[in-house]
N, C-alpha and C positions, 0 to 999 in steps of 0.2 A: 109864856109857855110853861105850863105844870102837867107833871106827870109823876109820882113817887120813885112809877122803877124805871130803871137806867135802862139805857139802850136802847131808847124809842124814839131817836132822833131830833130831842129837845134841842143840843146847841146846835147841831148842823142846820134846824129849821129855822132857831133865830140869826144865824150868821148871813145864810140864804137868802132867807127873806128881805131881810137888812139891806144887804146889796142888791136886792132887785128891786126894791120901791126905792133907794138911791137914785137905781137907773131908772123909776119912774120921772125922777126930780127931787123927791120928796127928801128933808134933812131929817135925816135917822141916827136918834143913838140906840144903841145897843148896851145893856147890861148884864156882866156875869155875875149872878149872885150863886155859885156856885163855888166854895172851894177850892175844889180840882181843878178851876180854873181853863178847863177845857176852851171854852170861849173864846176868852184871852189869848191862849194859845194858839187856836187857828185861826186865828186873825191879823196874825205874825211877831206877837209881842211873848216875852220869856218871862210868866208871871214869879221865878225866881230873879228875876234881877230886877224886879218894879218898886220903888220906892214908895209910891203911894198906891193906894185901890180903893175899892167899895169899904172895905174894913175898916180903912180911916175915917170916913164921910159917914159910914153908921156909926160911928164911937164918938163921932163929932169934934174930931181931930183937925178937919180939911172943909172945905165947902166941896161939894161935889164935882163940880166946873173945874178947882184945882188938880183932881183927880184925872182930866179925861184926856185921852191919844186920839189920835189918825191912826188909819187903818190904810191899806191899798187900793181895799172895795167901796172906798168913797161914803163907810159909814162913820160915826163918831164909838169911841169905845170907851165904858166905864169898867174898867180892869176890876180881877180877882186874883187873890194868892192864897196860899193857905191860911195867913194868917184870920182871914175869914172866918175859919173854923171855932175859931177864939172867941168870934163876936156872937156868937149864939148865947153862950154865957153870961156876957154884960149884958146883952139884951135883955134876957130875962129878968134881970133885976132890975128893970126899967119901967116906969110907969108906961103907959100908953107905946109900949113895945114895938105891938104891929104896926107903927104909924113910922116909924123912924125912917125906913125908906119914902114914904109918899113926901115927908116934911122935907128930904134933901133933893130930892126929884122937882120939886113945886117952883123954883127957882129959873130952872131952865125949859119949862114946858113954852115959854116964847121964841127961844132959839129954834124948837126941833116942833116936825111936822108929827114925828112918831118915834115912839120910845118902846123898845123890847127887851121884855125882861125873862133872863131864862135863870128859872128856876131851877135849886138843888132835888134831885131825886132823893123826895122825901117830904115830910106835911110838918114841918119843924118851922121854928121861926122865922124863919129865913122866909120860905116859901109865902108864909101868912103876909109877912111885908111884900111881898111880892105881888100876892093877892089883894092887898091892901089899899095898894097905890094903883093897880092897876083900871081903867076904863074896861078890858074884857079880858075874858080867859081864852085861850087855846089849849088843845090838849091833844097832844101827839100820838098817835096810838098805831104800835106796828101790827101787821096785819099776819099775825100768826097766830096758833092756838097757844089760850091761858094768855095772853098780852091784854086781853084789856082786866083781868086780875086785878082786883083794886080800884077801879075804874069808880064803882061805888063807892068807896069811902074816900076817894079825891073830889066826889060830885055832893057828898055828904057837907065836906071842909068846904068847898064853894059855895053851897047855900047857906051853911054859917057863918059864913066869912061877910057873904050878903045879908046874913039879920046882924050881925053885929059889929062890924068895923065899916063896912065899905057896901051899903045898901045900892049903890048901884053901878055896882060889876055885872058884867054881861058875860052869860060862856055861851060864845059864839058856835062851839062844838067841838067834833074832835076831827084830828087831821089824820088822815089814812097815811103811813111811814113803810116804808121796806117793802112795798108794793109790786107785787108779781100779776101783772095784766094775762101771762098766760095760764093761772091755774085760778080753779072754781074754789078754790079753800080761800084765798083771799079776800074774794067778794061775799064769804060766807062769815068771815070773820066780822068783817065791815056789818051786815047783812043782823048778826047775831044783835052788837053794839048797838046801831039803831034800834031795834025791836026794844033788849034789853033794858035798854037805859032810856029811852025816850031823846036819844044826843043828835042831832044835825049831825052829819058827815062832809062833810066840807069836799069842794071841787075845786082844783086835780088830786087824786091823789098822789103821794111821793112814791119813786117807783125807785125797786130798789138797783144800785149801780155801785159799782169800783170809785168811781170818778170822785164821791164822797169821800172817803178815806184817803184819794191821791191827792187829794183838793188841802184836806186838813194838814197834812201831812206838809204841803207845802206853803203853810201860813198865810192861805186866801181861800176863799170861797169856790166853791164850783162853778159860781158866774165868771172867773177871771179867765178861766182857761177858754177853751177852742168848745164848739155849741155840743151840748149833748143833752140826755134825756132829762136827768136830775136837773141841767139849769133851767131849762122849758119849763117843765113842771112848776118850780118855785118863780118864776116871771109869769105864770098864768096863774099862780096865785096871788101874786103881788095885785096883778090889776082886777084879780077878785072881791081883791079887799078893799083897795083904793077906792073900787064905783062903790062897795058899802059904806064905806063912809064917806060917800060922797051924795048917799040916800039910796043907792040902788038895794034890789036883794041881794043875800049871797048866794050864788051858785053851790048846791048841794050836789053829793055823788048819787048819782042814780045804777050804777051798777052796769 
């Protein structure tokens, strides 16, 4: 999941998601390559009191697998802390930089059926290894005015990323976030993005609800609780993606 600017529902989509291809079956881990650690944190782990994370496994402290937790949502969790923020730095003075996530990921791609990687807001190294390692992109975009802002120069860093690290990442499209079924601005934002950018709009989109925020807040996902609109959503996309890669199409939003 890439998006530069915050707020568009990057970790709630990977936590979401996570837990609802879980409850397809499928072994999922989940990676915070973010900092803030947000991830990590609704998922019910205190990335202040974690002794290992991501930071270690790109500085090549840990092997990745020593790094990873249980979660309550039956996903696998590759933690972050701040210390994170640190490795941007070493990285850089790193040959073959962007590579450093995919090389400590390569290990475990026989345990898990699927690996999500949510990226820091922003096109910094972090993000590149992220893009790097990744099989495809997603790209969350909330459905307000000025939110897809940048949209171009994250689609920019994705086709470079495909002439020179990682030739065959796929961007699957962008995912409709904070979604209001009952107003025309909405589907006009969506509506702009397709046209604009030439991007797939991916089917459901995420609609926006409380439930998000009560969900994080209580260190599990939105699937844990009692049924509501946000988990439906993210389980009709789980099984959206699952038939895709399973050969099917993907289900686009048609408005």
């Amino acid at each position: 999941m890439a998006n530069q600017k915050g707020g568009v529902a990057k970790t709630t989509t990977v936590a979401s998601l996570g837990a609802a291809l879980a409850g397809l079956g499928r072994r999922v881990l989940v990676v915070d390559l973010d900092p803030q650690g947000c991830l990590t944190f609704s998922l019910g782990h205190n990335p202040d009191r974690l002794e290992r994370s991501v930071h270690d496994v790109l500085t090549g402290d840990i092997g990745a697998a020593d790094a990873i937790l249980d979660t309550s949502d039956g996903v696998a969790l590759l933690p972050a802390t701040i210390d994170l923020a640190g490795a941007e730095a070493l990285l850089l003075m790193r040959p073959g930089r962007e590579f450093t996530l995919a090389r400590a990921l390569a290990p475990l791609y026989d345990d898990y059926d699927t690996v999500l990687v949510d990226c820091p807001p922003s096109l910094g190294v972090l993000t590149l290894n992220g893009l790097t390692a990744a099989h495809s992109v997603l790209v969350p975009l909330q459905c307000e005015t000025l939110a897809h802002r940048g949209v171009g120069q994250l689609l920019r860093t994705v086709r470079e990323v495909q002439q020179i690290t990682n030739p065959d990442l796929v961007l699957l499209g962008a995912l409709p976030t904070l979604y209001d079924a009952r107003t025309t601005h909405s589907r006009d934002v969506l509506s702009d993005v397709a046209d604009r950018y030439e991007l797939p709009v991916l089917d459901p989109p995420i609609p926006r609800t409380v439930r998000f925020a009560e969900a994080s807040a209580s260190g599990a996902t939105v699937l844990a609780g009692r049924n509501n609109k946000g988990a439906t959503a993210y389980r009709d996309l789980a099984e959206n993606l699952a038939k895709y890669w399973s050969g099917s199409e993907l289900r686009t939003f048609s408005g």
